[in-house]
MIVEX-418137 format. One record per residue (C-alpha): x, z, y. Coordinates in nm, 4 decimals, padded with zeros to 6 digits. Layout:
BEGIN
<xx:X | zz:Z | yy:Y>
...
% end
This chain:
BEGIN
<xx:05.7141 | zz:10.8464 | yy:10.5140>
<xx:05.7409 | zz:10.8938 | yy:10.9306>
<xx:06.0184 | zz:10.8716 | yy:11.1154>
<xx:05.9386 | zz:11.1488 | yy:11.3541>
<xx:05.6426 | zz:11.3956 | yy:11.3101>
<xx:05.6304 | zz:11.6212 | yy:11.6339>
<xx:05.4173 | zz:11.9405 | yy:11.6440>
<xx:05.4126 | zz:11.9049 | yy:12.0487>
<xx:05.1052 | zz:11.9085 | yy:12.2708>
<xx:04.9661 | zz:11.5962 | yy:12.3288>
<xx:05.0509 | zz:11.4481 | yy:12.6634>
<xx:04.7623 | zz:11.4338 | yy:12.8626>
<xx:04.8539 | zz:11.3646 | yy:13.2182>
<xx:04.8341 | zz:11.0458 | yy:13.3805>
<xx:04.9842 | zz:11.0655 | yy:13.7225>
<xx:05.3198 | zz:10.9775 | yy:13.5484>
<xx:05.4462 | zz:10.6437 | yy:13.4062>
<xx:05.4404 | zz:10.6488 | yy:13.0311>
<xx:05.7131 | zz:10.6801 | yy:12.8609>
<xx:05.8685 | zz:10.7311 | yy:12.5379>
<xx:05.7567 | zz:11.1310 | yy:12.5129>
<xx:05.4183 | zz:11.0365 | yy:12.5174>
<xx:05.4334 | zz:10.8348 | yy:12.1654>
<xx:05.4698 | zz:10.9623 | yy:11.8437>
<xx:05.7235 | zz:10.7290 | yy:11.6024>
<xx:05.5571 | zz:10.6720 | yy:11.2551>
<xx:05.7057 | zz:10.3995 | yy:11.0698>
<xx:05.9300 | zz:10.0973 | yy:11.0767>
<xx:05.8151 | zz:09.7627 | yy:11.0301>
<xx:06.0458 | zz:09.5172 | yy:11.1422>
<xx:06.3333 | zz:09.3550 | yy:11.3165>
<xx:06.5020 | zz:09.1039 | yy:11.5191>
<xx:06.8471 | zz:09.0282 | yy:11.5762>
<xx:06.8175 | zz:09.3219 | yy:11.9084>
<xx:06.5223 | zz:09.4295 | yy:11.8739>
<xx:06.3058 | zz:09.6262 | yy:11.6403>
<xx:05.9232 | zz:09.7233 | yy:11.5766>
<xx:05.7692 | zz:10.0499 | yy:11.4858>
<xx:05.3849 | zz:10.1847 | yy:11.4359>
<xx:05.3484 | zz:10.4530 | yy:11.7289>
<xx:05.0553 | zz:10.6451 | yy:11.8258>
<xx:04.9923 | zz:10.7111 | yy:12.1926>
<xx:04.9612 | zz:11.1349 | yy:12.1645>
<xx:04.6498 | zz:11.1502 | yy:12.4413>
<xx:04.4766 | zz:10.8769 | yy:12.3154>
<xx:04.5499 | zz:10.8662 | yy:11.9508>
<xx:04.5379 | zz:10.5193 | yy:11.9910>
<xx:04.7676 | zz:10.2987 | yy:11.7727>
<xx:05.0298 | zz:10.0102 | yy:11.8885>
<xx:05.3077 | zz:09.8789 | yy:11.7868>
<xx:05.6414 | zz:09.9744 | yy:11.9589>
<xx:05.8762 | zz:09.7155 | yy:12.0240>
<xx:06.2535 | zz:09.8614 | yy:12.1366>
<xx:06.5407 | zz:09.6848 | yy:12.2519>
<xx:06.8620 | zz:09.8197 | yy:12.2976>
<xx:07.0180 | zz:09.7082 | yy:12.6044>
<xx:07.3867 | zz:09.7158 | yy:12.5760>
<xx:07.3204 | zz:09.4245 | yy:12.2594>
<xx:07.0658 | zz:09.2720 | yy:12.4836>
<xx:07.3283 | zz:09.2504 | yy:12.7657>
<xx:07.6424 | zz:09.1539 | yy:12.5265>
<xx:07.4094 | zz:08.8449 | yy:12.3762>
<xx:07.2717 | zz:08.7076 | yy:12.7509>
<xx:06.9505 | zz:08.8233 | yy:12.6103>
<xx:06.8248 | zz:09.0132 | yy:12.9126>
<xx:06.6576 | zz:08.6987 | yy:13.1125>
<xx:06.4649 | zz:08.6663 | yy:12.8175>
<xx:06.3425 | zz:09.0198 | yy:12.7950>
<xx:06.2531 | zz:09.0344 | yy:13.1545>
<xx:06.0647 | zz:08.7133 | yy:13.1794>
<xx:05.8742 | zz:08.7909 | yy:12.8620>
<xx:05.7555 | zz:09.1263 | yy:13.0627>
<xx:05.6996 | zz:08.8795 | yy:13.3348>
<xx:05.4363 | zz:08.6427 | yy:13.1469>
<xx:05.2991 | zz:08.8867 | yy:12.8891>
<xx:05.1430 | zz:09.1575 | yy:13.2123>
<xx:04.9588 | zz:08.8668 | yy:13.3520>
<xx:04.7903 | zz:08.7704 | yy:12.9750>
<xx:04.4484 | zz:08.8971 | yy:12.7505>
<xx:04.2644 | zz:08.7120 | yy:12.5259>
<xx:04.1834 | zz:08.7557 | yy:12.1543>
<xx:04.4168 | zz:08.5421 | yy:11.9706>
<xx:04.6949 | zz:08.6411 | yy:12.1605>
<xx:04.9133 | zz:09.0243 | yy:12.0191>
<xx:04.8344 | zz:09.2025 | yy:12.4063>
<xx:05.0736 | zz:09.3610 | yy:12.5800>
<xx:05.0193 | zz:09.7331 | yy:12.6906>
<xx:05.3399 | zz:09.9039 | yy:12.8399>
<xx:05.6332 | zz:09.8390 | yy:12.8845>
<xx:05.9665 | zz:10.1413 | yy:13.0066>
<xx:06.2832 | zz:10.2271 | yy:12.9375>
<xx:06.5509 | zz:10.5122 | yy:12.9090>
<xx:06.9304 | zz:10.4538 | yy:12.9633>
<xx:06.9583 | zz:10.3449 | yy:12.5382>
<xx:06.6560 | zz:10.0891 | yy:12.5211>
<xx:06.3886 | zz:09.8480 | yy:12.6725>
<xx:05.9770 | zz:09.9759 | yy:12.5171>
<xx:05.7393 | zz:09.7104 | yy:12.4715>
<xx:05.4203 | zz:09.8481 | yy:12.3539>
<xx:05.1671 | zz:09.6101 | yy:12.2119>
<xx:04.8500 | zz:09.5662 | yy:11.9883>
<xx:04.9383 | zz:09.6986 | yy:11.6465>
<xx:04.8614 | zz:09.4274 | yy:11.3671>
<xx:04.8696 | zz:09.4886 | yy:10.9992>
<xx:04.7706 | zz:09.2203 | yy:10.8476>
<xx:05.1164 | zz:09.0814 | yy:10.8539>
<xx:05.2636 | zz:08.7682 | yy:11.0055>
<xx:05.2051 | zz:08.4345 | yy:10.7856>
<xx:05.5209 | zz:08.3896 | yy:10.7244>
<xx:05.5175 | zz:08.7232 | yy:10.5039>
<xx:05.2131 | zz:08.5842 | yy:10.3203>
<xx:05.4017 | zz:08.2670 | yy:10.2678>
<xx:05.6603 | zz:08.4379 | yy:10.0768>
<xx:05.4342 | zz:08.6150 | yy:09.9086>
<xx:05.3011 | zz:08.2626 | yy:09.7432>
<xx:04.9281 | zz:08.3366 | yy:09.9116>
<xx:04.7594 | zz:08.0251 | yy:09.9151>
<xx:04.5404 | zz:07.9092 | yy:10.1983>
<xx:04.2313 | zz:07.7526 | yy:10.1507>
<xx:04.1653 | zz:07.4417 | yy:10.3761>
<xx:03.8745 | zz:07.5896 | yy:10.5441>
<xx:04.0820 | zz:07.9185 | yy:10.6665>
<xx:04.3791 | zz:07.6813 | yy:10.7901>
<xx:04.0822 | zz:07.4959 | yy:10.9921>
<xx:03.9580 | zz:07.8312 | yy:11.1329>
<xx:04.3107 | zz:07.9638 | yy:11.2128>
<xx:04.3636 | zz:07.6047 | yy:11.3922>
<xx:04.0334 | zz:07.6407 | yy:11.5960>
<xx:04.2036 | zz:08.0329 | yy:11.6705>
<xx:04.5291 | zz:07.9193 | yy:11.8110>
<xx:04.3648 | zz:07.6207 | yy:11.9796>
<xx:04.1675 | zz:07.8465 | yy:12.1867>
<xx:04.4967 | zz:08.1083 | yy:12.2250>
<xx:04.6776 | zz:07.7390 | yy:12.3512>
<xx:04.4048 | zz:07.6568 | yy:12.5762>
<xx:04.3823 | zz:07.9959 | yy:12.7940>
<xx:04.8024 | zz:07.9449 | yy:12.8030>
<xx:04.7356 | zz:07.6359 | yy:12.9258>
<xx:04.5257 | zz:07.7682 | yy:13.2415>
<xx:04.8364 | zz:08.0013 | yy:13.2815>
<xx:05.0639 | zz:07.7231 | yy:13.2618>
<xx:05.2497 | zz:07.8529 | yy:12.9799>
<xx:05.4049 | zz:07.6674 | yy:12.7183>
<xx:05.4797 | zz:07.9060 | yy:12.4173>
<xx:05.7821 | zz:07.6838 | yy:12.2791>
<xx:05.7970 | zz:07.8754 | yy:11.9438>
<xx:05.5059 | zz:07.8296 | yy:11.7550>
<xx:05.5398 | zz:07.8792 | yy:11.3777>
<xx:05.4285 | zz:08.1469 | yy:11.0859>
<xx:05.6654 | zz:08.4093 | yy:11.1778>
<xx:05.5066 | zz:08.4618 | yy:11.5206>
<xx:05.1551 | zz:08.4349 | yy:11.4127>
<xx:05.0321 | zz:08.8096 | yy:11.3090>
<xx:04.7140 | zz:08.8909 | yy:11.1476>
<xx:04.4676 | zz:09.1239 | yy:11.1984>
<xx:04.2781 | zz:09.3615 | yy:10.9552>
<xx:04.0127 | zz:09.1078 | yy:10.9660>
<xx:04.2212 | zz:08.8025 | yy:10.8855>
<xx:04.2289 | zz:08.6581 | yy:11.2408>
<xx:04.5428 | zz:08.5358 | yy:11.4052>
<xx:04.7183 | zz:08.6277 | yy:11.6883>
<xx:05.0289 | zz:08.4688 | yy:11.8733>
<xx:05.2988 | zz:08.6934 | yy:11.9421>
<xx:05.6809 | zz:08.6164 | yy:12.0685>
<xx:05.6775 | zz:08.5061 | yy:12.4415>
<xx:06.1104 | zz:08.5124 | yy:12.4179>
<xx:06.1357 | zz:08.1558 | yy:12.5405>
<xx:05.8374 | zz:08.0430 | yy:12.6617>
<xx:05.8394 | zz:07.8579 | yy:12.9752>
<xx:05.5962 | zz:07.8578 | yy:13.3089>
<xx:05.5651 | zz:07.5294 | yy:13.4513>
<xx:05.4244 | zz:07.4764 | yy:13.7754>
<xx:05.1733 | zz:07.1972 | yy:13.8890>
<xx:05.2299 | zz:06.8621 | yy:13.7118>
<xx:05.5973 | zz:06.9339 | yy:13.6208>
<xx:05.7892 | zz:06.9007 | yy:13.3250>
<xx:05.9807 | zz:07.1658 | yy:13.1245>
<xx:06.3654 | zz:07.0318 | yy:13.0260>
<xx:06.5299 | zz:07.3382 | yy:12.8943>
<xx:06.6163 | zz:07.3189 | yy:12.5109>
<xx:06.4534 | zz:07.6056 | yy:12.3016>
<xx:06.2443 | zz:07.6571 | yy:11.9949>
<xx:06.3227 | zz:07.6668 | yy:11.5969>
<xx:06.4211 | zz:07.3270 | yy:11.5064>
<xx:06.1939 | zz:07.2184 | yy:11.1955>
<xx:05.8784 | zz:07.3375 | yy:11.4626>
<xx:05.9983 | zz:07.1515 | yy:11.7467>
<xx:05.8569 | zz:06.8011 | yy:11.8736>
<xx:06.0469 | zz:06.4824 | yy:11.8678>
<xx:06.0463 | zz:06.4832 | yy:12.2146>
<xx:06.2724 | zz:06.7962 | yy:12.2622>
<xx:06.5158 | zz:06.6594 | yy:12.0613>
<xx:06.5926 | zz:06.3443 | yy:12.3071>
<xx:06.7942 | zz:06.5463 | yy:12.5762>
<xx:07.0911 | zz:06.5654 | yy:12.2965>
<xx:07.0791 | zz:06.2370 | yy:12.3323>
<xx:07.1455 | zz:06.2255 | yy:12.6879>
<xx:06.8140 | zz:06.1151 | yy:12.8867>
<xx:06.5288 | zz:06.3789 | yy:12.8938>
<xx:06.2105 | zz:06.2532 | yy:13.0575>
<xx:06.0993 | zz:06.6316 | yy:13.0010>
<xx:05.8132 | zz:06.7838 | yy:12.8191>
<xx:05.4991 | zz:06.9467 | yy:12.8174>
<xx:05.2203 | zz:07.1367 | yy:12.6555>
<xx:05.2502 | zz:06.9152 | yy:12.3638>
<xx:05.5041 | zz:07.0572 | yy:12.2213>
<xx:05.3043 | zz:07.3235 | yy:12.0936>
<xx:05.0097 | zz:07.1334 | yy:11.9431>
<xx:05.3293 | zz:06.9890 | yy:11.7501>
<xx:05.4210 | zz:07.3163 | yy:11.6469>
<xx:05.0725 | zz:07.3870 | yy:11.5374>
<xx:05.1178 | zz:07.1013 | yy:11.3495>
<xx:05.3621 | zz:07.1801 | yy:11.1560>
<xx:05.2712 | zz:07.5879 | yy:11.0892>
<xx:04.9074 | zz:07.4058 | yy:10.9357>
<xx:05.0487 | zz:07.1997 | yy:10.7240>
<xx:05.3066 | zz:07.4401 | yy:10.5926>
<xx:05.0590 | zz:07.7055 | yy:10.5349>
<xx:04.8508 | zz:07.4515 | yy:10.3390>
<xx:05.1158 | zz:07.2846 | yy:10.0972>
<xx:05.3986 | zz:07.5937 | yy:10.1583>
<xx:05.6567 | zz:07.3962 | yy:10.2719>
<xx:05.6909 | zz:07.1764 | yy:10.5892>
<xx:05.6267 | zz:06.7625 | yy:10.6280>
<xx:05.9809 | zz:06.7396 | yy:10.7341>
<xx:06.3157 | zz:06.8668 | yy:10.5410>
<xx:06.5301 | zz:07.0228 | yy:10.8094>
<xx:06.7272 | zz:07.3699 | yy:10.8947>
<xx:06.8367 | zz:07.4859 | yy:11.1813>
<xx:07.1953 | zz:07.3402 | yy:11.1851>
<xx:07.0803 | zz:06.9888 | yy:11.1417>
<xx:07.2409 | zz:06.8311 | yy:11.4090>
<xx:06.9769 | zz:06.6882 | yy:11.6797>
<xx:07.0109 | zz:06.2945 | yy:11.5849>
<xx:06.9411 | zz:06.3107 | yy:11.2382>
<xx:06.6325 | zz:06.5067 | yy:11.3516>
<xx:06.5300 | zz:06.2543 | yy:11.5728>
<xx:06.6189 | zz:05.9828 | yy:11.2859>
<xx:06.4382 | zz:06.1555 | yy:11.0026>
<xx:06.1305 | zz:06.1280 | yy:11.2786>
<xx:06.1500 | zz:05.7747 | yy:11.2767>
<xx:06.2149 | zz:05.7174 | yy:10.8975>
<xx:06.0058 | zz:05.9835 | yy:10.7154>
<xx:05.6602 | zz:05.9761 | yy:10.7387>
<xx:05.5104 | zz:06.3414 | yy:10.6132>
<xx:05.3071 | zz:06.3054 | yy:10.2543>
<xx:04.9353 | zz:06.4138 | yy:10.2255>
<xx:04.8123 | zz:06.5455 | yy:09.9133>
<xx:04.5074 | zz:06.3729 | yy:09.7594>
<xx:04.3159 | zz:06.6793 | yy:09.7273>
<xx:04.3398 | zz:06.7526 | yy:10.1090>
<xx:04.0024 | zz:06.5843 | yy:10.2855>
<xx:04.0267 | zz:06.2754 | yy:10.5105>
<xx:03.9528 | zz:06.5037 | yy:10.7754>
<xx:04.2276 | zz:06.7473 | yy:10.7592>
<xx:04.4684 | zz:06.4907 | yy:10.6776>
<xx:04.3478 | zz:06.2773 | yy:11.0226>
<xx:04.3564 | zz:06.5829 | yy:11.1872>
<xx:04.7473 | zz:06.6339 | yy:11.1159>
<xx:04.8637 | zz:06.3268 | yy:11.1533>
<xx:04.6929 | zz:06.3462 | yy:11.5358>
<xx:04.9000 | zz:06.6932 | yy:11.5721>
<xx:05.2065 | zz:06.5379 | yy:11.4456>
<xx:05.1915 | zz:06.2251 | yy:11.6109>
<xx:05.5688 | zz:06.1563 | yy:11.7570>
<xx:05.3822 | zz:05.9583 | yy:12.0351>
<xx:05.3561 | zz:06.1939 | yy:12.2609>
<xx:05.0488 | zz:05.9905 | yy:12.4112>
<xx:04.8630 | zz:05.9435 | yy:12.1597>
<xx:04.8952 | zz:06.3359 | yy:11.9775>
<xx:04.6024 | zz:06.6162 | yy:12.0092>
<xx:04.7410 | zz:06.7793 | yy:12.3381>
<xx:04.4777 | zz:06.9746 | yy:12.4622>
<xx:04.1434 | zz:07.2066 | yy:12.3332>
<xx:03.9358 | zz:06.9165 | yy:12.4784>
<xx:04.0643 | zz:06.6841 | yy:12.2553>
<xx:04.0387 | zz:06.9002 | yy:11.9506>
<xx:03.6934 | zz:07.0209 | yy:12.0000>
<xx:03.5911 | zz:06.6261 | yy:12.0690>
<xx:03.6985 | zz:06.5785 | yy:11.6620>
<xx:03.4030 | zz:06.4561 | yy:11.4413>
<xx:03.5847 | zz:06.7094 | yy:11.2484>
<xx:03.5087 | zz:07.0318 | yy:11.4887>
<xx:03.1433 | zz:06.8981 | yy:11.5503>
<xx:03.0661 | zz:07.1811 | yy:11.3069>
<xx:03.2553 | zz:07.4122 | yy:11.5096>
<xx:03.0907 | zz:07.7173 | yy:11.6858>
<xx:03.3171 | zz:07.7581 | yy:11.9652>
<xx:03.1620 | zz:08.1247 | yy:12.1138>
<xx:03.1357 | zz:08.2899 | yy:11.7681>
<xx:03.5256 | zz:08.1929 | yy:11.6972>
<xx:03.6349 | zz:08.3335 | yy:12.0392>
<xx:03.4260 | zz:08.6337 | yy:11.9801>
<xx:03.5643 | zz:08.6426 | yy:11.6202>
<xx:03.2201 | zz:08.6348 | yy:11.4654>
<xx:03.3378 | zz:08.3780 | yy:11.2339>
<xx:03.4883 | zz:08.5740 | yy:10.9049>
<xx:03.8256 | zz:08.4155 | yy:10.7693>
<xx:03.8611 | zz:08.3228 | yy:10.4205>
<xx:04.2001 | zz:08.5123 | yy:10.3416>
<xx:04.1400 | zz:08.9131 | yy:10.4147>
<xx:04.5149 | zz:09.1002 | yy:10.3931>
<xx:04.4927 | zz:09.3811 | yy:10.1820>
<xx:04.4281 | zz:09.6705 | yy:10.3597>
<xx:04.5660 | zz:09.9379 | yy:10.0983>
<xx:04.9238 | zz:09.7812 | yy:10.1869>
<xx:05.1548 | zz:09.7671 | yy:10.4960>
<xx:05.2191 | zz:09.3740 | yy:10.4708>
<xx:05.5680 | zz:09.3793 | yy:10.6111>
<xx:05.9542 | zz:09.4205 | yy:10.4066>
<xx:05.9368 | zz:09.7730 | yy:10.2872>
<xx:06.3293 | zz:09.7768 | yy:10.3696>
<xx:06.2297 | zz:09.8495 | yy:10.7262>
<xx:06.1634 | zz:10.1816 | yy:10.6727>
<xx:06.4973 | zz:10.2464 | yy:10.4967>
<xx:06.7163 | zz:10.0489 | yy:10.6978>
<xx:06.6237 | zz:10.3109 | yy:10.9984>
<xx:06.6041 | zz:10.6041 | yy:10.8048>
<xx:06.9385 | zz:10.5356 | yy:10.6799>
<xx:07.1646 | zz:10.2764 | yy:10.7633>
<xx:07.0446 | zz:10.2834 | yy:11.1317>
<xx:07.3700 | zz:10.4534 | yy:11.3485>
<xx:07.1234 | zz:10.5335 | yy:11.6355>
<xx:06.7590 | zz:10.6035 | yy:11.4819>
<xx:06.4658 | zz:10.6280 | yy:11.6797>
<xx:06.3491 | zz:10.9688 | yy:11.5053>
<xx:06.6821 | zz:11.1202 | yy:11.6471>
<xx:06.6801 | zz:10.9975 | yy:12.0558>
<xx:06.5735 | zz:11.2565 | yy:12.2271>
<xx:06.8415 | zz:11.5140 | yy:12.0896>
<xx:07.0943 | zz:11.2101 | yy:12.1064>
<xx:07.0177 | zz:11.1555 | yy:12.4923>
<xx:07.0370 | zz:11.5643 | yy:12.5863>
<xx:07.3295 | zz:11.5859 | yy:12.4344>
<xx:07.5012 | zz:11.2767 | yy:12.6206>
<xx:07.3462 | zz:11.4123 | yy:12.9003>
<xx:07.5388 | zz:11.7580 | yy:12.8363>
<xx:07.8454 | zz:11.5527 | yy:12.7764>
<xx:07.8077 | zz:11.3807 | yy:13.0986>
<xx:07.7995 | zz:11.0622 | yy:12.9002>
<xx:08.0967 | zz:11.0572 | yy:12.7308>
<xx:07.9989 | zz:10.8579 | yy:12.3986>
<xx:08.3564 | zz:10.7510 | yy:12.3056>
<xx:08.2623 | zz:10.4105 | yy:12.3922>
<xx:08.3642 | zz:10.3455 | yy:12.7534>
<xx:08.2345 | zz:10.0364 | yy:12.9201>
<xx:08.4041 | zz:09.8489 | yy:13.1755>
<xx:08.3053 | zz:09.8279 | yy:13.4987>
<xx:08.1629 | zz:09.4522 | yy:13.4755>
<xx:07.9596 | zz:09.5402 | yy:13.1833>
<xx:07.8418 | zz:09.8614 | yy:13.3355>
<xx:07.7371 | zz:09.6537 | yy:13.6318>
<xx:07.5127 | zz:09.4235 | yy:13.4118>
<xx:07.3533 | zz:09.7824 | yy:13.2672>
<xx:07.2699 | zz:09.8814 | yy:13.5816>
<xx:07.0985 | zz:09.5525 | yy:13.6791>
<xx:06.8888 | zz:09.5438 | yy:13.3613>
<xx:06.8091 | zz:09.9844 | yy:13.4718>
<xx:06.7080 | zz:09.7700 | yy:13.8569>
<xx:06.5154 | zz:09.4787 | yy:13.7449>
<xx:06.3471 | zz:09.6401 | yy:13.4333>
<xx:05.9392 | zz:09.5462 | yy:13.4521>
<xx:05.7473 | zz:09.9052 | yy:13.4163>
<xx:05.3844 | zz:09.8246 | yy:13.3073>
<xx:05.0605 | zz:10.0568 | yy:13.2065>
<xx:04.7590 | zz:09.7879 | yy:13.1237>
<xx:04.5668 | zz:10.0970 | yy:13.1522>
<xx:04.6635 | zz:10.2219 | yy:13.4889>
<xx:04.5872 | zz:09.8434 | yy:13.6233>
<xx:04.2590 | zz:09.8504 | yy:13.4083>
<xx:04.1473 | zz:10.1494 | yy:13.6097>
<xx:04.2340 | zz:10.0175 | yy:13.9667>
<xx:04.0850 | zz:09.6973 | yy:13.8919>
<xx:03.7501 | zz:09.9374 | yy:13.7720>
<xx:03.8146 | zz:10.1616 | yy:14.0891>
<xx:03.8382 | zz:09.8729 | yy:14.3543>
<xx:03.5141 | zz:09.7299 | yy:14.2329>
<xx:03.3222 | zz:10.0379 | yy:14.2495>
<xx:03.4358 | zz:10.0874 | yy:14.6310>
<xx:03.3929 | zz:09.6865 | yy:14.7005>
<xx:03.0346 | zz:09.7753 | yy:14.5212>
<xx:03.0232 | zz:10.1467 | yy:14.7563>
<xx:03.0849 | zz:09.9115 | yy:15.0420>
<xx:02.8661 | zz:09.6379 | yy:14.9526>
<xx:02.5641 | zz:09.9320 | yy:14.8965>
<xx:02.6197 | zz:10.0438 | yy:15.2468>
<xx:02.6146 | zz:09.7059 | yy:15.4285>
<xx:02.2969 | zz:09.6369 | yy:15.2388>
<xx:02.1620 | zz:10.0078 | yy:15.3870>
<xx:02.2234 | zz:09.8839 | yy:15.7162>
<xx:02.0551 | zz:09.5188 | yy:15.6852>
<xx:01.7552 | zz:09.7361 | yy:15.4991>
<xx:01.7335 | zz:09.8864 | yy:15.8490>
<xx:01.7774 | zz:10.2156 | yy:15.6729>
<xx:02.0862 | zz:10.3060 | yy:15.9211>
<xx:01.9321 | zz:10.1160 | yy:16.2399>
<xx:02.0747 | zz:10.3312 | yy:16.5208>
<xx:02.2899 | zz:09.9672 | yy:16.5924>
<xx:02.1300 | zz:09.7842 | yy:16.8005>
<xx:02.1269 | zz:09.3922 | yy:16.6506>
<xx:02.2096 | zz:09.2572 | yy:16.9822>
<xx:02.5979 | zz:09.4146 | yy:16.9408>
<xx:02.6244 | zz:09.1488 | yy:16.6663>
<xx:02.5222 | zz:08.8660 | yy:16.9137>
<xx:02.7770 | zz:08.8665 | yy:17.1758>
<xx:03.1651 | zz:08.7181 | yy:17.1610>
% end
C-alpha cells in the first residue's frame, strides 16, 4: 500500500534545488513527536531514501527549531559507514525534508520488542561498529548525547548505523559540554551532577557510557540500571553509587570486563576512546579494515521479506493523519488560490518565528557538492597537467630567466 503513486515524468534536471516534486512518497514508517519518516524514491535516480518531514508550525510551537537547524548543521559536514548519511535537506511553507539513507533492517529497539535475542559475538561486532562510528565523531568533535537502541538502525545486512543528531553537541578544542540532554537510563553519571548544582562539564565519554548501556541491554533485554525518565536526577545519581549492574554467568569474562570498563562511573578510568577499545586483549582478534569496510558478516540478519517497523505507520497517515503527505501538493495550490486563508490565523509573533525558520532553513544536495568536489579536482588535475607541459619544455616559448628576477 503507497501513499502516493504518480504517473508523472521523472524529473531529470539538475540545475534546480531538489525538492519535494522530485520524490515519489511510498510508505510510512515512523514517527516522532514532530516529525515523521517515509520510504521515497528519488524519480531521476530511482534511488531509495528515507524521507524525514517536519512540520514547522509544531516545530516552532515546541522550541524545536534550534534543534532542527543544528542537526542540518552537523549532519552536511558527516560520511562514514556506521553512521544513517544525510542527503538533502528543503522545505515548502508546511514542512522541513530531511532525506537520508533508507534502512530496513529496523532500529534495535524494534528487535528488542520483538524478543530477538543477540548472540554475544554480534553485540561484540555491533560494539566494534559504533566504536568506529564514535571515533570519526570524535575527529569532528561531536558528541552524539543520545546513544541507545532506538537510534541505532540496521541495514539489510545486519550492520548498524547511528542515526538522531537532535541534541548532539560540537565542542571545540579541549572544552567541555554543560548543557543537560539525553534519555535518562542512557545517560552517564556525570550528566546528572549539574542538578546538583556544580557541573565540572563533560565529554566524549558520555557516549561510550551510552554504548554501555545499549550492549548490555541488547544482551540480557533489559538495562543494568532500573530507571524511567521521570526519576528525579538524585536518585539517579544515588542508585549509581548503590547498585552495582549484575552479570550473568553465562556471559564470558571478557564481555563482562569489557562492560564494566564502559560503565565505569569514574569517568577516568571508563573506555573513552577507539584507542582504548582496540588496545583490549579482548579486540586483539579484531580486524579493524574488514569491520569498517563491512566485510565482517553479523550474526543476526533482519528478515528481508518484512518491513521491520510498527505496521500502524502506514494507517495512522492514511487515515488519522489531518494533513497527509499523499495529499500536499493539491493542499498547497489550493491555499495558494485562497491566498492562505486556512482558518487558522497566526499572530504576528508566531508568524515572525515562521518566517525565520523559511530564512535560516539549511538547503543541502550531497550530490551537487559530490560533483563540485569531482569537478574542482579534475581542473586542479587540468591545471596541474599543464604546469607539468611547461616544465616538460613542451610549451617553452618562456624564457626561464622571467622566473629568475624579483
Amino acid at each position: 500500500m503507497g501513499l502516493g503513486q504518480s504517473s508523472k515524468a521523472p524529473v531529470t534536471e539538475d540545475t534546480d534545488e531538489v525538492n519535494f516534486d522530485h520524490f515519489q512518497i511510498l510508505r510510512a514508517i515512523g514517527k516522532g513527536s514532530f516529525g515523521k519518516v517515509c520510504i521515497v524514491q528519488k524519480k531521476d535516480t530511482k534511488k531509495m531514501y528515507a524521507m524525514k518531514y517536519m512540520n514547522k508550525l509544531k516545530c516552532v510551537e515546541r522550541n524545536e527549531v534550534r534543534n532542527v537547524l543544528k542537526e542540518l548543521q552537523i549532519m552536511q559536514n558527516l560520511e562514514h559507514p556506521f553512521l544513517v548519511n544525510f542527503w538533502y535537506s528543503f522545505q515548502d511553507e508546511e514542512d522541513m525534508f530531511m532525506v537520508v539513507d533508507l534502512l530496513l533492517g529496523g532500529d534495535l529497539r524494534y528487535h528488542l520488542q520483538q524478543n530477538v535475542h543477540f548472540s554475544e559475538s554480534t553485540v561484540k561486532l555491533y560494539i566494534c561498529e559504533l566504536a568506529l562510528a564514535l571515533g570519526y565523531l570524535r575527529t569532528k568533535r561531536i558528541i552524539h548525547r543520545d546513544i541507545k537502541p532506538d537510534n541505532i538502525l540496521l541495514d539489510e545486512h545486519g550492520h548498524v548505523h547511528l542515526t538522531d543528531f537532535n541534541i548532539a553537541a560540537i565542542v571545540k578544542d579541549d572544552l567541555k559540554a554543560t548543557s543537560i540532554a539525553g534519555t535518562k537510563p542512557y545517560m552517564a553519571p556525570e550528566l546528572f551532577q549539574s542538578f546538583e548544582g556544580s557541573h565540572p562539564g563533560y565529554s566524549f565519554s558520555v557516549d561510550w557510557w551510552s554504548l554501555g548501556i545499549t550492549a548490555y541491554e541488547l544482551l540480557r533485554g533489559q538495562r543494568p540500571y532500573v530507571m524511567k525518565s521521570s526519576t528525579p536526577a538524585n536518585e539517579i545519581l544515588q542508585t549509581f553509587h548503590k547498585i552495582h549492574p549484575s552479570y550473568p554467568t553465562a556471559w564470558s569474562l571478557e564481555m563482562k570486563s569489557l562492560l564494566r570498563k564502559l560503565l565505569c562511573t569514574d569517568v577516568q578510568k571508563r573506555i573513552s576512546c577507539l584507542a582504548e577499545l582496540q588496545d583490549l586483549d579482548y579486540m586483539s582478534d579484531v580486524n579493524w579494515d574488514a569491520v569498517l569496510s563491512k566485510q565482517v558478516p553479523p550474526g543476526f540478519i533482519p528478515n528481508r521479506r518484512r518491513l521491520n517497523c510498527d505496521p500502524t505507520f502506514e494507517l495512522e497517515e492514511m487515515i488519522l493523519e489531518s494533513k497527509p503527505l499523499h495529499k500536499k501538493k493539491k493542499r498547497l495550490a489550493r491555499k495558494t488560490k485562497d491566498h492562505g486563508s486556512d482558518g487558522s490565523p497566526q499572530n504576528g509573533q508566531l508568524q515572525q518565528r515562521l518566517d525565520n525558520v523559511q530564512r535560516d532553513f539549511i538547503v543541502f544536495n550531497r550530490e551537487k557538492s559530490r560533483k563540485a568536489v569531482v569537478d574542482s579536482e579534475s581542473s586542479e588535475l587540468s591545471t596541474s597537467e599543464k604546469n607539468k607541459a611547461i616544465e616538460d619544455g613542451q610549451n617553452n616559448n618562456i624564457e626561464p630567466a622571467a622566473y629568475l628576477s624579483g
